[in-house]
N, C-alpha and C positions, 0 to 999 in steps of 0.2 A: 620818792616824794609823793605827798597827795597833795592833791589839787580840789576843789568845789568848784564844780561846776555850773552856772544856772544855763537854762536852754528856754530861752522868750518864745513864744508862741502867739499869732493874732487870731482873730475868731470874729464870727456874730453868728447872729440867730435874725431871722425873720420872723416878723411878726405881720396878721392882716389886722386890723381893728377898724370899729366905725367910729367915727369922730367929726365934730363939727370945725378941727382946725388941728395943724400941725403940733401945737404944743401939747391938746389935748389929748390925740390919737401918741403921741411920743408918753405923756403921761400916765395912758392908759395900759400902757405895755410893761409900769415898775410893777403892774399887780401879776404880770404873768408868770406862768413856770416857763422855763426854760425849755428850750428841746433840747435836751442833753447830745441825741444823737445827731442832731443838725448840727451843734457846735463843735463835735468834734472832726468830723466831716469838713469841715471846711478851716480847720488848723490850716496854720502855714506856718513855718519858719521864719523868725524873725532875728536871724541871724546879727541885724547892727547891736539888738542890745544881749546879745551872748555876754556871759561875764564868767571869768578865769581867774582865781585866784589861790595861790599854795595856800596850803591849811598852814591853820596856827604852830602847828606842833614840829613845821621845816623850820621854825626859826633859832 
């Protein structure tokens, strides 16, 4: 049989920015690049949304 698997994973990235208030300094962070390697560095396992399912073609 095959199966699909998905495997969930959580993350963030840190940002420092200056800002005159919380929504602003949060707004100012859509314009950033990413640290790709900071994101991946702090992956975790998100185990509850795992999802299992047989492929189309066991039926």
């Amino acid at each position: 049989m095959k199966y699909e698997v998905k495997r969930y994973y959580s993350s963030f990235v840190t940002f420092e920015v200056e800002a005159n208030s919380e929504e602003e300094a949060y707004n100012k962070t859509k314009e950033l690049e990413l640290n790709l390697i900071e994101l991946q560095n702090n992956l975790e396992n998100w185990d509850e949304a795992d999802e299992i399912n047989q492929s189309e073609e066991n039926h």
